[in-house]
C-alpha positions as CSV (number, residue, x, y, z in Angstrom):
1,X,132.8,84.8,131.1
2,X,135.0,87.7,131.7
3,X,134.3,90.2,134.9
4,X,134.1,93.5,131.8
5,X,131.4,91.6,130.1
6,X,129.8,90.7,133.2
7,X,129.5,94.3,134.4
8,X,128.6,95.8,130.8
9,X,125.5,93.3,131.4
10,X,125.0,94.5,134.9
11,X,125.1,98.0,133.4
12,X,122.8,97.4,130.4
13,X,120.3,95.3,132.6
14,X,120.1,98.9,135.6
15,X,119.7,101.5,132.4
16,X,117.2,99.4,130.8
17,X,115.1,99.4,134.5
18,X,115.7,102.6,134.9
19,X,114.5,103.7,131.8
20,X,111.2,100.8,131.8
21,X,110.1,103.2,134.8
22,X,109.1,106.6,133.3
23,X,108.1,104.8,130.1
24,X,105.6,103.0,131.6
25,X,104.3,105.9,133.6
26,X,104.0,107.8,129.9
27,X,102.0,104.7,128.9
28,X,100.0,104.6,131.8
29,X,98.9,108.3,131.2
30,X,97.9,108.1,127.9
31,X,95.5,105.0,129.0
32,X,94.3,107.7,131.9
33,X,93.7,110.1,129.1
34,X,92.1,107.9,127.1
35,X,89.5,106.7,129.4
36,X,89.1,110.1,130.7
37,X,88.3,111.4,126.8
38,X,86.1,108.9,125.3
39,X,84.8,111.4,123.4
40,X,85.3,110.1,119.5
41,X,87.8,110.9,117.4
42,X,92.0,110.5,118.8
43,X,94.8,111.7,120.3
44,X,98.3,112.0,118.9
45,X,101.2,112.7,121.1
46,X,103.8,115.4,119.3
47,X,106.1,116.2,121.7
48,X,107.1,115.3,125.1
49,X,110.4,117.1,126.1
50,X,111.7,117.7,129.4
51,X,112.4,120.9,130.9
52,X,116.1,120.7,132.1
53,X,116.1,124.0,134.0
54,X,112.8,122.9,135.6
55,X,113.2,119.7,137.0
56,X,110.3,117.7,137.5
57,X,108.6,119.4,134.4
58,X,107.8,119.1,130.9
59,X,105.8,120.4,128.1
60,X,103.8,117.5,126.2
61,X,102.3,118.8,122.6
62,X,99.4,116.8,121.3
63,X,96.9,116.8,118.6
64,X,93.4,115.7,119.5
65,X,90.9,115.0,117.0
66,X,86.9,115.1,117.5
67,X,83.7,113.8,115.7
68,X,80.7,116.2,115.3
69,X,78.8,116.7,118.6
70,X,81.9,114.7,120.7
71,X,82.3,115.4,124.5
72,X,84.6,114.4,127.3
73,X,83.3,113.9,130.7
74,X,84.3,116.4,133.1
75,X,87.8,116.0,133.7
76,X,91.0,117.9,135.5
77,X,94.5,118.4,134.1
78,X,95.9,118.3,137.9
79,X,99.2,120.5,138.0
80,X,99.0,121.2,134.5
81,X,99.4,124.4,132.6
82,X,97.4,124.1,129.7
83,X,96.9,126.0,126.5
84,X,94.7,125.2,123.5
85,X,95.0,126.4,119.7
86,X,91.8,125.5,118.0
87,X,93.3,124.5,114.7
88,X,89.4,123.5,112.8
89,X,86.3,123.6,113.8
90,X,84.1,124.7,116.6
91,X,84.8,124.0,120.1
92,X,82.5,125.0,123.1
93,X,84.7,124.9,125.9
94,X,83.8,125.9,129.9
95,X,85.8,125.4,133.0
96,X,85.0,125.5,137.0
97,X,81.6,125.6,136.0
98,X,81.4,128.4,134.2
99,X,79.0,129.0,131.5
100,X,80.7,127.7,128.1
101,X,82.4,129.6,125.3
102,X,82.2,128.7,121.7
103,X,85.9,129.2,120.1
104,X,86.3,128.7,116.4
105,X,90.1,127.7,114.3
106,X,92.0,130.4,115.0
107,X,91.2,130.6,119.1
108,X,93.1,129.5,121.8
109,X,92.3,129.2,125.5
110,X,93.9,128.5,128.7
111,X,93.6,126.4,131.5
112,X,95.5,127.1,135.3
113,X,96.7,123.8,136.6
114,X,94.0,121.7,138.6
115,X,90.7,123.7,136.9
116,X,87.9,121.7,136.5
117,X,87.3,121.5,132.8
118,X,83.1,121.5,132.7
119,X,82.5,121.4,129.3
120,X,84.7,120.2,126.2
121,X,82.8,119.3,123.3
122,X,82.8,119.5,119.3
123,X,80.0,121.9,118.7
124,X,79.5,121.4,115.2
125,X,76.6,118.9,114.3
126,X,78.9,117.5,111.2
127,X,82.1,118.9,111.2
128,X,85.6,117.7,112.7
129,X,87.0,119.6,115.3
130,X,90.9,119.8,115.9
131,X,92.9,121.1,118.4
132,X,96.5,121.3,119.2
133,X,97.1,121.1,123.1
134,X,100.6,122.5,124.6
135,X,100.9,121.5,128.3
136,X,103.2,122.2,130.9
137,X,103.2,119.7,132.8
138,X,104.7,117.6,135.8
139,X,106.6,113.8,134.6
140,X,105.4,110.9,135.2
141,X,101.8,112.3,136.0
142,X,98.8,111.9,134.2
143,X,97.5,114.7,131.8
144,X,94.3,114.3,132.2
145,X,91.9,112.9,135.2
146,X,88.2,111.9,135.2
147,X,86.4,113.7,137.4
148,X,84.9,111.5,139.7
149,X,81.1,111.0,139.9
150,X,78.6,112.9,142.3
């Protein structure tokens, strides 16, 4: 074997560790989020793009869908700017305790980074809700984290 053929393997074999890192961690936060949300209905990823000019940082765009009268545990986005565009439906939405809001499609609502998020839950008794999440958020970190139990 030649020594250029050697080192374009030693070369392929470091990128593709390199890269297997952060991958994983985006697969292990979308099992997080998962667990975090069983609250019926999915989530679908958009967008994840890194912020160049803000290392560390990215925004991560997802869709999540909910059954009729679906709720998430409490939970935490921890460091996370989050905003939320109700896109159908009727969401009741609280944070920090906080007695809850209903928003309808059209509304959006904000979250500052480590918040607890009280209450999230489809309002509607047979209705889908939508809602299109934008998040600011830091890499390799989960978007959302259970709140533990009292």
């Amino acid at each position: 074997m030649k020594r250029g053929s050697l080192t374009s393997y030693a070369v392929v074999s470091l990128v593709t560790a390199l890269v297997s890192i952060p991958v994983s961690n985006w697969i292990a936060s979308g099992v997080s989020v998962a667990r975090a949300a069983d609250n019926g209905g999915g989530n679908r990823t958009l967008m994840t793009q890194p912020l160049a000019d803000i290392p560390g940082r990215e925004v991560r765009i997802t869709e999540l869908d909910r059954d009729p009268l679906a709720a998430s545990a409490p939970h935490r986005h921890p460091g996370n700017h989050t905003f939320g565009y109700i896109a159908e439906g009727t969401y009741e939405f609280g944070i920090n305790g906080q007695p809850p809001k209903i928003l309808h499609a059209g509304d959006v609502f904000y979250e500052p980074p480590g918040a607890l998020h009280s209450t999230s839950r489809n309002a509607s008794p047979n209705s889908k809700l939508k809602i299109i999440v934008f998040m600011v958020a830091n890499q390799g970190k989960p978007s959302t984290v259970p709140e533990p139990a009292k």
